[in-house]
MDAnalysis code that builds the backbone (N, CA, C; Angstrom):
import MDAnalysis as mda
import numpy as np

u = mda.Universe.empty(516, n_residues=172, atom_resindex=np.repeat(np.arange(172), 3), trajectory=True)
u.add_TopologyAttr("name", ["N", "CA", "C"] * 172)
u.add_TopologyAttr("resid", np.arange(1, 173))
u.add_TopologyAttr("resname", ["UNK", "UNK", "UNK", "UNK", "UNK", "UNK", "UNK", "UNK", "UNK", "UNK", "UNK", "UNK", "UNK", "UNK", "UNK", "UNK", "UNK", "UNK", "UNK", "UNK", "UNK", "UNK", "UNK", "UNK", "UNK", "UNK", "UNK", "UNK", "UNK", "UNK", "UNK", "UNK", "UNK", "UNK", "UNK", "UNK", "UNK", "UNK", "UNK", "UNK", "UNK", "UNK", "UNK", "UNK", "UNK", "UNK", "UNK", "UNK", "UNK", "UNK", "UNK", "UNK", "UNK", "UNK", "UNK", "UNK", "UNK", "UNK", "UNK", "UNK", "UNK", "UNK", "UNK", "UNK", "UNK", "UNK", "UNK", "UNK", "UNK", "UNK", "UNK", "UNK", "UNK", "UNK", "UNK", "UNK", "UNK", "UNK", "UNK", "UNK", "UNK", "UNK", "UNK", "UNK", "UNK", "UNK", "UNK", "UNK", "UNK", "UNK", "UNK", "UNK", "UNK", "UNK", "UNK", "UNK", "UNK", "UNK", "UNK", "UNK", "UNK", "UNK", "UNK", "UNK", "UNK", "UNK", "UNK", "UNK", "UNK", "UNK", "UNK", "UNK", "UNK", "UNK", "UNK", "UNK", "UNK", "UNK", "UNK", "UNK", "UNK", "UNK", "UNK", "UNK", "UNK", "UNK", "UNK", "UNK", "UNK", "UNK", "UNK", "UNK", "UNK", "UNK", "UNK", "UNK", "UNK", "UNK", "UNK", "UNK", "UNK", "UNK", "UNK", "UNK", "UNK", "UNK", "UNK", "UNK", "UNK", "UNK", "UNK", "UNK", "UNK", "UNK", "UNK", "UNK", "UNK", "UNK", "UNK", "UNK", "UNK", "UNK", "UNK", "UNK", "UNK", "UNK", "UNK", "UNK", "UNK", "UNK", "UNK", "UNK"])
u.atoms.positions = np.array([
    [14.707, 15.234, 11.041],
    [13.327, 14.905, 10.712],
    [13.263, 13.443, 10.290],
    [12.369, 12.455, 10.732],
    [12.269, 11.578, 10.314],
    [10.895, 10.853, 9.804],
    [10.786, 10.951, 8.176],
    [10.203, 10.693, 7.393],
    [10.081, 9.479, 7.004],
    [9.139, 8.812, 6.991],
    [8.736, 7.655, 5.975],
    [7.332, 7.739, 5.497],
    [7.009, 7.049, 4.046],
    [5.571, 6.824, 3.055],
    [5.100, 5.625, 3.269],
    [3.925, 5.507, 3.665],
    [3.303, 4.172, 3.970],
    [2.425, 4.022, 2.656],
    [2.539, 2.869, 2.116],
    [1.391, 2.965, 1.258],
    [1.059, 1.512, 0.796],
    [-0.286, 1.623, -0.153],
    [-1.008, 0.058, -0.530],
    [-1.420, 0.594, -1.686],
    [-1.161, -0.428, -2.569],
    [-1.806, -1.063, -3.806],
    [-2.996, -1.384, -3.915],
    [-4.265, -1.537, -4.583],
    [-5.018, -2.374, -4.505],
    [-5.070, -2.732, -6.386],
    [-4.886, -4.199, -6.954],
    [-4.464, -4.567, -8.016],
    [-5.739, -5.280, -8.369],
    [-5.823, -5.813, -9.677],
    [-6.537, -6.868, -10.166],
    [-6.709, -8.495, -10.048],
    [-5.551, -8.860, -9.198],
    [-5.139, -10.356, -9.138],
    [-4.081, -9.706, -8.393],
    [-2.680, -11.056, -8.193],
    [-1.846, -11.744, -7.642],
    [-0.513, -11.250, -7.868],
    [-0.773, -11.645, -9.264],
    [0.743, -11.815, -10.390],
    [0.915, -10.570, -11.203],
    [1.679, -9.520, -11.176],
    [2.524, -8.567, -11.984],
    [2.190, -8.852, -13.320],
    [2.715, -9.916, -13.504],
    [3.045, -10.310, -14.890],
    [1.482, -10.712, -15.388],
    [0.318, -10.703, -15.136],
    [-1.096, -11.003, -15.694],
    [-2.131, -9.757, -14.884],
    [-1.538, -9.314, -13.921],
    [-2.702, -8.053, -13.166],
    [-2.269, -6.872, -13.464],
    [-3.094, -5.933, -12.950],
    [-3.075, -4.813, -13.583],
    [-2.777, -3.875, -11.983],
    [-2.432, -2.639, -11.619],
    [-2.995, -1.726, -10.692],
    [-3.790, -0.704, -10.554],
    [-4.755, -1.258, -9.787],
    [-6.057, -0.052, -9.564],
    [-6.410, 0.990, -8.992],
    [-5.487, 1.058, -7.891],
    [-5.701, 2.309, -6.960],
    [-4.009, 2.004, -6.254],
    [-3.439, 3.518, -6.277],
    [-2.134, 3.597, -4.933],
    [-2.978, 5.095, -4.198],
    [-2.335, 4.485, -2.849],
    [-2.827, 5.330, -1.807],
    [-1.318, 5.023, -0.875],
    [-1.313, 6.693, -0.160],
    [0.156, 6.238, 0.254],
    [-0.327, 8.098, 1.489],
    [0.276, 7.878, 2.106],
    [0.198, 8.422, 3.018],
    [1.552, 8.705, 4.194],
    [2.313, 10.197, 4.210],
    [3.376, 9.891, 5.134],
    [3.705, 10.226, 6.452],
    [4.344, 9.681, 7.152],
    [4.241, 9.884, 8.827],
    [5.962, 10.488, 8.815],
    [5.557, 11.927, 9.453],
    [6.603, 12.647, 9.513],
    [6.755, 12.726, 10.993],
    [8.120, 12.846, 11.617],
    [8.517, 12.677, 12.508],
    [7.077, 11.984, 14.240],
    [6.570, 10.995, 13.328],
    [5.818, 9.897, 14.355],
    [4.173, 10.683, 14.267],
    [4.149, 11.340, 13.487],
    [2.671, 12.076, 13.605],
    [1.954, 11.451, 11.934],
    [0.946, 10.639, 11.664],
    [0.281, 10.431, 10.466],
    [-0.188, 11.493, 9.948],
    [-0.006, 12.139, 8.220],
    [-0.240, 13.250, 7.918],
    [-1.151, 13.216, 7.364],
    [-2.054, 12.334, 7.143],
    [-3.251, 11.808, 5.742],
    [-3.573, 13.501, 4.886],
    [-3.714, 14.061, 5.334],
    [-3.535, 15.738, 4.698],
    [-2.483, 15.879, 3.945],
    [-1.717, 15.062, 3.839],
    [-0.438, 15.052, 2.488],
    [-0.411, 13.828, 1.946],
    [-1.624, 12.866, 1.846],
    [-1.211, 12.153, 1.668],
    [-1.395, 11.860, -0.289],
    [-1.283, 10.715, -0.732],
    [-1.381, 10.670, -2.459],
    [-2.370, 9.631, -2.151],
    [-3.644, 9.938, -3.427],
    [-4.534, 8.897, -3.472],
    [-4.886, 8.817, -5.371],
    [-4.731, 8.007, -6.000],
    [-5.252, 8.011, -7.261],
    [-5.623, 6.700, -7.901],
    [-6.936, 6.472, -8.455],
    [-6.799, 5.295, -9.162],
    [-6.450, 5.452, -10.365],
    [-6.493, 4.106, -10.966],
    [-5.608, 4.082, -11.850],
    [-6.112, 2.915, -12.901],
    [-6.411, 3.576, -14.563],
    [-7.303, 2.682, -15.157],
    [-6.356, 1.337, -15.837],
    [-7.030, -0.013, -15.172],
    [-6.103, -0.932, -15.697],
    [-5.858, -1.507, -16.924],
    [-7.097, -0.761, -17.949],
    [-6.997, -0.957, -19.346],
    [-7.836, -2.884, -19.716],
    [-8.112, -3.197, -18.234],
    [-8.551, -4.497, -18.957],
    [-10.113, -4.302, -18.065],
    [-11.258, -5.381, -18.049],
    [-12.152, -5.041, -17.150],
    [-11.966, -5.824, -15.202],
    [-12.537, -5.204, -14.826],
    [-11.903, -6.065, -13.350],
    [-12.655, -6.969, -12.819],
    [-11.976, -8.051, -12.735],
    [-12.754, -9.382, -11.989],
    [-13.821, -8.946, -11.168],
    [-14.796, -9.968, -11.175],
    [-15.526, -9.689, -9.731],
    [-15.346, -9.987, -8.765],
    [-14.781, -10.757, -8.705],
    [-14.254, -11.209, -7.482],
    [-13.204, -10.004, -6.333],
    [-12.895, -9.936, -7.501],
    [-11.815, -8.277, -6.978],
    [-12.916, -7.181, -6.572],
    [-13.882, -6.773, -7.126],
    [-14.791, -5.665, -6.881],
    [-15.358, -6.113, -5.262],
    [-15.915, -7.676, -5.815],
    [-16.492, -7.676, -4.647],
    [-14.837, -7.395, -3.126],
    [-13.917, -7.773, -3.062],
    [-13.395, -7.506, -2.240],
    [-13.224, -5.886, -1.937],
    [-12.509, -4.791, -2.822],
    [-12.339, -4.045, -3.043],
    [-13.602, -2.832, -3.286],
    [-13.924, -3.090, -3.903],
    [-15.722, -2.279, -4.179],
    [-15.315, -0.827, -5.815],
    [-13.879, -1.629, -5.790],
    [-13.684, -0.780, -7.028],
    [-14.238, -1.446, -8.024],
    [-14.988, -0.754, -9.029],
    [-15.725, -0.988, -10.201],
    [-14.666, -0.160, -11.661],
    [-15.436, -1.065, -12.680],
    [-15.159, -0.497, -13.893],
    [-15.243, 0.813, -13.877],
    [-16.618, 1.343, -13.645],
    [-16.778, 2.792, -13.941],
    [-16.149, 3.702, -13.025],
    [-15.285, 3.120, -11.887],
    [-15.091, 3.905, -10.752],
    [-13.445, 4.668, -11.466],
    [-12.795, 3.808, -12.377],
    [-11.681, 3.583, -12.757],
    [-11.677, 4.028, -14.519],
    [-12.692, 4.305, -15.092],
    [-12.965, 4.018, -16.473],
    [-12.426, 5.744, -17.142],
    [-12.334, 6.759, -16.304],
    [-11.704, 8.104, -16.466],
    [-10.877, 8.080, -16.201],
    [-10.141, 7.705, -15.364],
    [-8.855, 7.421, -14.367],
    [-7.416, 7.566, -15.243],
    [-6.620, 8.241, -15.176],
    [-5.088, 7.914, -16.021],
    [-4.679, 6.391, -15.953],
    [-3.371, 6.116, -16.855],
    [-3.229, 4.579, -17.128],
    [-1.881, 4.955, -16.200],
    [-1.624, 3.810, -16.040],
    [0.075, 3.597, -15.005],
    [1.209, 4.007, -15.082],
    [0.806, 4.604, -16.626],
    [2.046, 5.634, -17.316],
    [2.184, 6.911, -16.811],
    [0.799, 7.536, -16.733],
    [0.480, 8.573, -16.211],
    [1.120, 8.808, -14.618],
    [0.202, 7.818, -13.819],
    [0.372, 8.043, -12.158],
    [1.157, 7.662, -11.690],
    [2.543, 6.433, -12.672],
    [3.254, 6.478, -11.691],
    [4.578, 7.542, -11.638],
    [4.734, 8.146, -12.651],
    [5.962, 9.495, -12.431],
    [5.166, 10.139, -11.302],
    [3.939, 10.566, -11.358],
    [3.527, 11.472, -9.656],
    [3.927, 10.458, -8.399],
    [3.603, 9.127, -8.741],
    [3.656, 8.540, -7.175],
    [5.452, 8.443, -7.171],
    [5.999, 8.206, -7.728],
    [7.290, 8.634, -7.631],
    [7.824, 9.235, -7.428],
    [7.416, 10.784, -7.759],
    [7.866, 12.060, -7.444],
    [7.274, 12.323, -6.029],
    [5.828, 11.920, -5.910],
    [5.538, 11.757, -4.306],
    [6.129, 11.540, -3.430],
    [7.211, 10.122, -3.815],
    [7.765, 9.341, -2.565],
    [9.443, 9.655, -2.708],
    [9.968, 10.278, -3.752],
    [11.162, 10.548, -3.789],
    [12.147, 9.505, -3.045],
    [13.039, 10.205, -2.171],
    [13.934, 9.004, -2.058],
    [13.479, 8.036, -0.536],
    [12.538, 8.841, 0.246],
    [11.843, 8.442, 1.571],
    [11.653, 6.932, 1.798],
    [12.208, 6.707, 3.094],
    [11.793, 4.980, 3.211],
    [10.384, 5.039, 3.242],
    [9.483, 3.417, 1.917],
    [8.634, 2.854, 2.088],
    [8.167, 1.707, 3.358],
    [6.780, 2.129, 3.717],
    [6.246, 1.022, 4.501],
    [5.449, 0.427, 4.056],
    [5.412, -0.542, 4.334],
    [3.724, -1.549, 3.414],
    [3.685, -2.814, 3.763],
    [2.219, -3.889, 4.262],
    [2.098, -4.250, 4.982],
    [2.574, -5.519, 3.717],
    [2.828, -6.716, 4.068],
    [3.864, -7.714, 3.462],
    [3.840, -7.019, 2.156],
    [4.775, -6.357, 2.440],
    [5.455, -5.465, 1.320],
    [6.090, -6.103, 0.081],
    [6.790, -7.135, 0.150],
    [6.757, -7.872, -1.523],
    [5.656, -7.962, -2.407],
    [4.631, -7.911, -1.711],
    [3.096, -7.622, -3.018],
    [3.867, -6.346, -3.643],
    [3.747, -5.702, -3.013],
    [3.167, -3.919, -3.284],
    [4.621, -3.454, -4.006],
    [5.742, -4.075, -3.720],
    [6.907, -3.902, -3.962],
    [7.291, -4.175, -5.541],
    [6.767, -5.744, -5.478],
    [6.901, -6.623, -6.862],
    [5.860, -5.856, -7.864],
    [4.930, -5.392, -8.016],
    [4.162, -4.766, -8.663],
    [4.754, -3.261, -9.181],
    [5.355, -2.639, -8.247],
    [5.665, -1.137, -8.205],
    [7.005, -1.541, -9.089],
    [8.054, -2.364, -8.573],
    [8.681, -2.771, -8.854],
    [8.659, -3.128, -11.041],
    [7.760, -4.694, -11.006],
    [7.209, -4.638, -12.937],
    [6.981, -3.149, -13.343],
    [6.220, -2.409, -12.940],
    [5.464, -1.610, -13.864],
    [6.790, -0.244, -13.545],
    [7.853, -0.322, -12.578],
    [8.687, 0.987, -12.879],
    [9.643, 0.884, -14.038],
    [9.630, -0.641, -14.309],
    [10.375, -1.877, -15.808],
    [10.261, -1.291, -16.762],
    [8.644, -1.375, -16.647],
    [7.492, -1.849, -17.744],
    [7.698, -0.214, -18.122],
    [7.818, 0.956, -17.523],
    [7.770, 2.158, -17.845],
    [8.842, 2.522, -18.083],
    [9.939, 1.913, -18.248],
    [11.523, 2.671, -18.574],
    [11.763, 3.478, -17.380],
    [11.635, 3.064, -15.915],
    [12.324, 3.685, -14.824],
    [13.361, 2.642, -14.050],
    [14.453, 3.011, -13.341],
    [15.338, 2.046, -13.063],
    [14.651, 1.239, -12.132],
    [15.514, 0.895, -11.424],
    [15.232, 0.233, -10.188],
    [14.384, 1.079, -9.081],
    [13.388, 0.851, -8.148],
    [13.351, 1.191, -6.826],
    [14.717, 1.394, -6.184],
    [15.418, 2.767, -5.176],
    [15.823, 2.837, -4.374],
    [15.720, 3.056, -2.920],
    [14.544, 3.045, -2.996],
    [14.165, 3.336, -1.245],
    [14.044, 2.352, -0.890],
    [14.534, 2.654, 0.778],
    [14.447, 1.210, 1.683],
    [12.858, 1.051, 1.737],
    [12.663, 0.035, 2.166],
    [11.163, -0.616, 2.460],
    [11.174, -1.391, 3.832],
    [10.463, -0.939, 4.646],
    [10.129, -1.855, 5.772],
    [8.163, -2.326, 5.482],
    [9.086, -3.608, 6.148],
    [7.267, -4.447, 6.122],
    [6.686, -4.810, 7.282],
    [5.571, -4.002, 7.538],
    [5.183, -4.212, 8.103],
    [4.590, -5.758, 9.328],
    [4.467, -6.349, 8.306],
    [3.872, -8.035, 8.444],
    [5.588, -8.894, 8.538],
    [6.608, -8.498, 8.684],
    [7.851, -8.887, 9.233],
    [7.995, -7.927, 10.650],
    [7.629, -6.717, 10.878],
    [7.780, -6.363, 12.621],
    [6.702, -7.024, 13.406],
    [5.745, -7.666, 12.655],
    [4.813, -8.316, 13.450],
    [5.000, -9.545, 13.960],
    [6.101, -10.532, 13.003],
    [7.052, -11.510, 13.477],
    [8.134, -11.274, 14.277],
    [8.210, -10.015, 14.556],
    [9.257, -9.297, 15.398],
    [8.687, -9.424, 16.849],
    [7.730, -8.754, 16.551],
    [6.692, -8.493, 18.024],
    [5.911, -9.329, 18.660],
    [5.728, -10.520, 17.703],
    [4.225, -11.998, 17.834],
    [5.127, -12.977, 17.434],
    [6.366, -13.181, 18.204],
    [7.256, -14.515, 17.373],
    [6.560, -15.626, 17.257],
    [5.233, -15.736, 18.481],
    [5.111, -16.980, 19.040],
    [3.568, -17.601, 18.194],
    [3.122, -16.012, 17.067],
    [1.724, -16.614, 16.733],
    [2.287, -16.800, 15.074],
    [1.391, -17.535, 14.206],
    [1.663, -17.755, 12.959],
    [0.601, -17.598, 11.876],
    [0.007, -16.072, 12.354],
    [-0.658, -15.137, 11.510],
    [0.123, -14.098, 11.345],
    [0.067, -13.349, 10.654],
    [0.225, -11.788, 10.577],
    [-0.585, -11.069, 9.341],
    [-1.613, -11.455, 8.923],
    [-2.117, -10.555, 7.864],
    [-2.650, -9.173, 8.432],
    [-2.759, -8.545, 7.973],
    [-3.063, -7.042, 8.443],
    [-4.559, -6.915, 9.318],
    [-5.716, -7.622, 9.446],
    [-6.627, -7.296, 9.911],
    [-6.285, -8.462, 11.362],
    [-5.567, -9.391, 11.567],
    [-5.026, -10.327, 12.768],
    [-3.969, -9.233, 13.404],
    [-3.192, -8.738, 12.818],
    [-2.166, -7.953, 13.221],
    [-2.985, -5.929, 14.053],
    [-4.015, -5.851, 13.309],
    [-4.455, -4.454, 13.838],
    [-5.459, -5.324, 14.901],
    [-5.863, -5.926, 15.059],
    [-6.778, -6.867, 16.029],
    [-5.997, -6.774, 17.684],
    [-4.727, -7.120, 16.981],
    [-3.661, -7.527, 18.276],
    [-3.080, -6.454, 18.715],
    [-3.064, -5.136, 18.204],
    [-2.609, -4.168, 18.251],
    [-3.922, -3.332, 18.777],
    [-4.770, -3.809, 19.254],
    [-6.361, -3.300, 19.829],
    [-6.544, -2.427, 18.589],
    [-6.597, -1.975, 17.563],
    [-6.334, -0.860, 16.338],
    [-7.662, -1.258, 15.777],
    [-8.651, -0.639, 15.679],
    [-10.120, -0.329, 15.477],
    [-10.151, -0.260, 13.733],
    [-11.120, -1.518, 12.767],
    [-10.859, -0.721, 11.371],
    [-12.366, -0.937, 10.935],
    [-12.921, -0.281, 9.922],
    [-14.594, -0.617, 9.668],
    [-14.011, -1.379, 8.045],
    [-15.396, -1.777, 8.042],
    [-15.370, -2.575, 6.760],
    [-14.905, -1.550, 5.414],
    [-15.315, -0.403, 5.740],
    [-14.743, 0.672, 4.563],
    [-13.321, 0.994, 4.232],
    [-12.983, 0.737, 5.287],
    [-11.485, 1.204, 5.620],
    [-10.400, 0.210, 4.895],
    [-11.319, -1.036, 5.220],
    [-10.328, -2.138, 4.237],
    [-10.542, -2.130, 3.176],
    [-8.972, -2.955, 2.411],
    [-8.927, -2.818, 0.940],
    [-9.237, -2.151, -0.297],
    [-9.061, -0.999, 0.240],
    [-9.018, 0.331, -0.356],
    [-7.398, 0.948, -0.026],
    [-6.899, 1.546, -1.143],
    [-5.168, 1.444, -0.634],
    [-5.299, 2.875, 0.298],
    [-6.367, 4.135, 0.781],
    [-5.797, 4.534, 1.426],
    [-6.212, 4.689, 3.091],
    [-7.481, 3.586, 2.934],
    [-7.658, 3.192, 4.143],
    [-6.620, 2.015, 4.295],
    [-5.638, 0.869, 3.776],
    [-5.506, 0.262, 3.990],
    [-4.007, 1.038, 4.947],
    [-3.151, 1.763, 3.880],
    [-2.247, 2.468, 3.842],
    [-2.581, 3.369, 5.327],
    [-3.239, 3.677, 5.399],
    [-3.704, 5.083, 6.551],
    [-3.380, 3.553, 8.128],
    [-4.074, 2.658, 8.045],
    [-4.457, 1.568, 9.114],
    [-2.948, 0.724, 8.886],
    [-2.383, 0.862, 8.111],
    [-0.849, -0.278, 8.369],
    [0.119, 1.069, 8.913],
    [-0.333, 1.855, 8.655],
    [0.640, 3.474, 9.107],
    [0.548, 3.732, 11.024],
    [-0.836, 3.067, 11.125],
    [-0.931, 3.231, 12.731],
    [-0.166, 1.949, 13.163],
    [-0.644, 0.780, 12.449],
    [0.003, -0.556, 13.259],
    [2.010, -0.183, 13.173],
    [2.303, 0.408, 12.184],
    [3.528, 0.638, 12.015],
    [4.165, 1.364, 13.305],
    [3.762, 2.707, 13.240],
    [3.789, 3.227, 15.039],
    [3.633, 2.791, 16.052],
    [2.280, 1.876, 16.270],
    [2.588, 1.074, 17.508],
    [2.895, -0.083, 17.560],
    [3.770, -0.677, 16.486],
    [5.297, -1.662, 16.623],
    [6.231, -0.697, 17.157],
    [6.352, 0.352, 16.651],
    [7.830, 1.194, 16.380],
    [7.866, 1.226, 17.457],
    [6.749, 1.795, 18.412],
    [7.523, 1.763, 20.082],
    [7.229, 0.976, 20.618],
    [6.779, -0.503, 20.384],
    [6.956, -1.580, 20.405],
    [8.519, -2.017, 20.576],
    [9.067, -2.145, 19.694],
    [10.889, -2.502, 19.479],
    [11.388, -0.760, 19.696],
    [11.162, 0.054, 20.055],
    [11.930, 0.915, 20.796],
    [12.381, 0.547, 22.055],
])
């Protein structure tokens, strides 16, 4: 059987060390079929209020998040979610470095699962162009997304899970 968890973050800012995380959405593709019916979706309250600038990208609000468990809470589930399964995620050092502080920040060891990034098979596949952000990369991949779908982690997660498949038999 071959398993991997695709998933996205959507945070407050940039930097670990000053942002917070607002929503994980993660979704896994078991032997080449997307399961979104198993997949994990939870936000997650960041304890500070959220830029606007972030809302406006995202459309997550204070109140959307203001019931929500804190990072203490959701991340033993998203952990236990993803167990030891390789991660996918689209330039995956964001999503990595974040998951990464806050498994610190919570008294959990290290990450052990492999991680493939998405936005590195796209330099695999597009040597010759010098974009790859995720909405240039599903563009090129003809991969259809609506404005809802973005930046939300499990539309984002659900849409880097298809571009992931059609790389994979891409470099097959």
């Amino acid at each position: 059987m071959y398993k991997v968890i695709v998933f996205d973050l959507e945070t407050t800012g940039l930097d670990p060390l000053d942002d917070m995380i607002l929503e994980i959405g993660a979704i896994p593709i078991i032997n080449g079929e997307i399961r979104r019916d198993e997949g994990f979706e939870r936000f997650v309250n960041p304890g500070i209020p959220i830029p606007a600038h972030i809302t406006g990208i995202n459309g997550i609000t204070d109140e959307m998040v203001r019931d929500a468990p804190s990072i203490e809470k959701v991340l033993p589930e998203f952990l236990s979610y993803i167990g030891s399964d390789p991660l996918v995620a689209h330039n995956a050092p964001f999503d990595i470095g974040f998951l990464t502080h806050f498994m610190k920040k919570c008294g959990y060891g290290r990450l052990q699962n492999a991680v493939i990034d998405t936005k590195e098979l796209s330099k695999e596949c597009f040597p010759r162009s010098h974009r790859h952000n995720l909405d240039i990369l599903l563009s090129r991949l003809g991969i259809s997304s609506s404005a809802e779908n973005r930046h939300r982690s499990m539309g984002d997660a659900y849409l880097t899970a298809r571009a992931y498949l059609s790389m994979r038999g891409w470099l097959n």
